[in-house]
C-alpha positions in Angstrom: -0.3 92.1 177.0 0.8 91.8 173.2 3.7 94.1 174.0 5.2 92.0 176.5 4.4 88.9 174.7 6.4 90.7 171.9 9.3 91.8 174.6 9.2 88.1 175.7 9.9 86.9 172.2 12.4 89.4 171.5 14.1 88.0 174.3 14.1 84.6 174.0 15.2 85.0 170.7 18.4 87.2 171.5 21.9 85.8 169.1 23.9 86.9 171.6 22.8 84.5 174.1 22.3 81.5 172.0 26.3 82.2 171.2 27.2 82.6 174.7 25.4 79.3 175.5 27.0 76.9 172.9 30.7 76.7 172.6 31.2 75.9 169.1 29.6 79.1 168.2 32.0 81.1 170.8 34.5 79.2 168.7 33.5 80.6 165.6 32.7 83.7 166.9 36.3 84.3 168.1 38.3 82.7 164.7 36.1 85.3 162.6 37.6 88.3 165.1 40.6 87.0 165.0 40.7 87.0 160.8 39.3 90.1 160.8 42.1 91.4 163.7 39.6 92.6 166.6 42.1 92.1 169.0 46.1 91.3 169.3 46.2 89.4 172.8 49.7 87.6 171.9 52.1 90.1 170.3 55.5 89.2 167.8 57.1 91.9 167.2 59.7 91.5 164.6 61.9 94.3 163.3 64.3 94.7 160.6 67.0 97.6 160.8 69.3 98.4 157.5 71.8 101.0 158.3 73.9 102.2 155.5 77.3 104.5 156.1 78.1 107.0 152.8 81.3 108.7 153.2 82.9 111.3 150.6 86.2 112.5 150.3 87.2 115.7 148.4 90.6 117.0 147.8 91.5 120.9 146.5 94.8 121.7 145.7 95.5 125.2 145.2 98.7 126.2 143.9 100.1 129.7 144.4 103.4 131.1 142.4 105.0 134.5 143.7 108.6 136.3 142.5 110.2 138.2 144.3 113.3 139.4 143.2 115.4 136.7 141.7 113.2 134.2 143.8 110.1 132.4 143.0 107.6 131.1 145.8 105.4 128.4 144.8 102.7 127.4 147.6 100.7 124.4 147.7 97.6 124.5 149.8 95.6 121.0 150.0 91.9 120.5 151.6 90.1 118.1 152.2 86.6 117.4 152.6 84.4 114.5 154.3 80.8 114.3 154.5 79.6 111.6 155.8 75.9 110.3 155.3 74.0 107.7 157.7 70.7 106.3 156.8 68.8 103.5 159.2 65.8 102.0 157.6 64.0 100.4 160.4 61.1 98.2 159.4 58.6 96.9 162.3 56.1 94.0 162.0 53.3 93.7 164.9 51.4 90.5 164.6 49.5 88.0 166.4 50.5 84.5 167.7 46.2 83.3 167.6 46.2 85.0 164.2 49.3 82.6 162.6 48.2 79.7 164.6 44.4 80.0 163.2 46.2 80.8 159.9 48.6 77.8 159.8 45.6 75.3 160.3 43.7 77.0 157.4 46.3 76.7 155.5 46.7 72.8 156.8 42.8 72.5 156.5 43.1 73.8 152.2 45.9 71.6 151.7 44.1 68.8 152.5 41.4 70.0 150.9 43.4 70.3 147.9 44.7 66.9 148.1 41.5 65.0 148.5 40.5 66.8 145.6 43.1 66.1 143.3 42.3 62.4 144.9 38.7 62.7 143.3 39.5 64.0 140.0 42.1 60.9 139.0 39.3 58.5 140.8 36.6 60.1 137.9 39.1 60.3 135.3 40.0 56.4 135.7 36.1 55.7 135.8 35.7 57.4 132.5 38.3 56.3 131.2 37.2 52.8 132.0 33.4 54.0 130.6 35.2 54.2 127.5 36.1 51.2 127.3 33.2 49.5 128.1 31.2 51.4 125.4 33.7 50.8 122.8 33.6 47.1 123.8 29.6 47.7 123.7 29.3 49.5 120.4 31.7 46.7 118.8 29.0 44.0 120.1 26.4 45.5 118.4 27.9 46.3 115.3 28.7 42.4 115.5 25.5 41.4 116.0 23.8 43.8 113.5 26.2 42.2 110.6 25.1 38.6 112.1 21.2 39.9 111.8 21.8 41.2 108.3 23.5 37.8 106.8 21.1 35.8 108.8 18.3 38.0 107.2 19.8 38.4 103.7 21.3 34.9 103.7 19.3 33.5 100.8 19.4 36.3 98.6 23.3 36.5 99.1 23.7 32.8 98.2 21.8 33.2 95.2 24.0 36.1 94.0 27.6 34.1 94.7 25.9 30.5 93.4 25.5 31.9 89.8 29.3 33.1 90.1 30.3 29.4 90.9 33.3 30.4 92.7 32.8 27.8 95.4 33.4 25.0 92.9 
């Protein structure tokens, strides 16, 4: 009894189903293969072919004097070489159409991301900069209003320092 209780459970528990059953998680399920390259469904095949042509001439001339008799012979012989050299560099990409697509909206999906971002940080910086101002504005107040609190408290003991001065005469 406890062991099929515990098959039971195991079953009704199973991932595979629960993904199978909601379509948001099939959706995830197959963006994640698609990153990692499970599968190529839609092919591009794109290819890149350098040839390059390498030719090289070489000329000999061989020069030959014979006398005979009173005569002289003077013979020339010319050859000439060619080698030729062909390389082809071909280059092949295979990739996938779902793979760019899914890439292209992450790329769309950062941007913005990016963007609101950027959005957010000048939105703090003009709070704090407006802060500042408040607090200056504050700590101006109260050094205002402590001076006015000291004269107020101090006020008699200050007139009877500048009386004996008689400067308001």
């Amino acid at each position: 009894m406890k062991k099929l209780l515990v098959l039971l459970l195991l079953v009704a528990c199973n991932p595979v189903k629960q993904v199978l059953k909601d379509e948001a998680k099939i959706k995830k399920v197959f963006d994640e293969g698609v990153r990692k390259g499970w599968c190529v469904n839609d092919t591009l095949t794109k290819s890149d072919t350098i040839v390059s042509l390498d030719t090289l001439y070489m000329l000999e001339t061989a020069t030959d004097t014979v006398r005979k008799n009173d005569t002289v012979y003077i013979t020339s012989v010319k050859d000439r070489y060619i080698e030729r050299k062909t390389v082809i560099h071909d280059t092949s990409f295979i990739t996938d159409k779902t793979f760019i697509d899914l890439l292209s909206k992450d790329i769309i999906k950062l941007k913005n991301e990016k963007a609101d971002l950027k959005n957010t940080i000048a939105d703090q910086k003009n709070v704090i900069a407006d802060q500042k101002k408040q607090l200056r504005q504050i700590t101006a107040s109260i050094i205002i209003l402590i001076i006015i609190g000291l004269l107020i408290l101090f006020h008699k003991p200050l007139l009877n320092l500048i009386s004996p001065l008689k400067i308001f005469k």
